[in-house]
C-alpha positions in Angstrom: -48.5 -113.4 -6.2 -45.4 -114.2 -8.0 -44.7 -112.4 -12.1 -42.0 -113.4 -13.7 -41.2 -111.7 -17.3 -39.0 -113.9 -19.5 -37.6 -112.0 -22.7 -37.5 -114.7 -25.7 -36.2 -112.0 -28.4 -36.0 -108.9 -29.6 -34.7 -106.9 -32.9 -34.8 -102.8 -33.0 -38.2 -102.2 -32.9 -40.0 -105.1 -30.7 -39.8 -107.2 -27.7 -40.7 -111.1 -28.0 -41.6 -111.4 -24.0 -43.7 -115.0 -21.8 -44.9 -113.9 -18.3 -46.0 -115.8 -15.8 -48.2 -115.7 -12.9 -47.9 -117.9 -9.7 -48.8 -117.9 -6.2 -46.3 -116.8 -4.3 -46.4 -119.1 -1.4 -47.3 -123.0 -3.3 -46.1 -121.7 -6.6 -48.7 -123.2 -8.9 -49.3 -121.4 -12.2 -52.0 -119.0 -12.7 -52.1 -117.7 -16.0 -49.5 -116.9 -18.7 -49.0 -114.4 -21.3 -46.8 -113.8 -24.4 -46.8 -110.6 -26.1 -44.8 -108.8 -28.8 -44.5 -105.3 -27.5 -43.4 -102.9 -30.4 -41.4 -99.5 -30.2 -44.0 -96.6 -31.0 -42.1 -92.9 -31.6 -44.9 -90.9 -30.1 -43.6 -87.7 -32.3 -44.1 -89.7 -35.3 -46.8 -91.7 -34.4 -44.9 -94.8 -36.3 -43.3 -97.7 -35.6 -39.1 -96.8 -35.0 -35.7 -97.9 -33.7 -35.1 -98.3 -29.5 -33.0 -95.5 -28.9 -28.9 -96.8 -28.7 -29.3 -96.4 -25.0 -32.3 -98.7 -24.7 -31.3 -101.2 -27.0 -28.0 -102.1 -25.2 -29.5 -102.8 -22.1 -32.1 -104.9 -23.7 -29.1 -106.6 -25.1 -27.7 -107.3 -21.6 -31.3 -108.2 -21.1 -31.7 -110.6 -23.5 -28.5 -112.0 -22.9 -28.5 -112.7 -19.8 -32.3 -114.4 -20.4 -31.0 -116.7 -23.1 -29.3 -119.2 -20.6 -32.6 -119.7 -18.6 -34.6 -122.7 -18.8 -38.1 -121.8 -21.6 -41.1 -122.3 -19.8 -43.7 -124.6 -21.7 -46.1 -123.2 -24.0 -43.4 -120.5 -25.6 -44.5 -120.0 -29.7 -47.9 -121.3 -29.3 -50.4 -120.6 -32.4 -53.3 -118.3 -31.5 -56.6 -118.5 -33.5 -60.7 -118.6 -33.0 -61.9 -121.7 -32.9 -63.3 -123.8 -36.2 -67.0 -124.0 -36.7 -68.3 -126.8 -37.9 
């Protein structure tokens, strides 16, 4: 099993992030996943601000992420299906 996390964006509070699951040998896809992960203070029990400390190295993070290739599927809509 290969997992790769790609992170797409982020702002102070959340992380935009597509994963992907491969075999690790042939390398076909699996399964993917986007999520939008946001920052909880757990003292608050609210949304708040990645600490300064955090939020550079998901800077360096993101950077560094923004000059690889975006898999397929990235920004997809997500919704139930229409019945007719």
């Amino acid at each position: 099993m290969q997992i790769s996390i790609l992170l797409v964006g982020a702002d102070e509070k959340r992380l935009h992030t597509f994963k992907e699951l491969r075999h690790a040998t042939e390398g076909w896809l699996s399964a993917t996943s986007e999520n939008m992960t946001v920052h909880i203070d757990m003292k608050a029990r609210k949304t708040a601000p990645f600490p300064p400390d955090i939020r550079a190295r998901i800077e360096a993070v993101l950077n560094t992420h923004a000059a690889l290739p975006r898999p397929e599927g990235i920004g997809r809509n997500v919704a139930m299906p229409v019945k007719n």
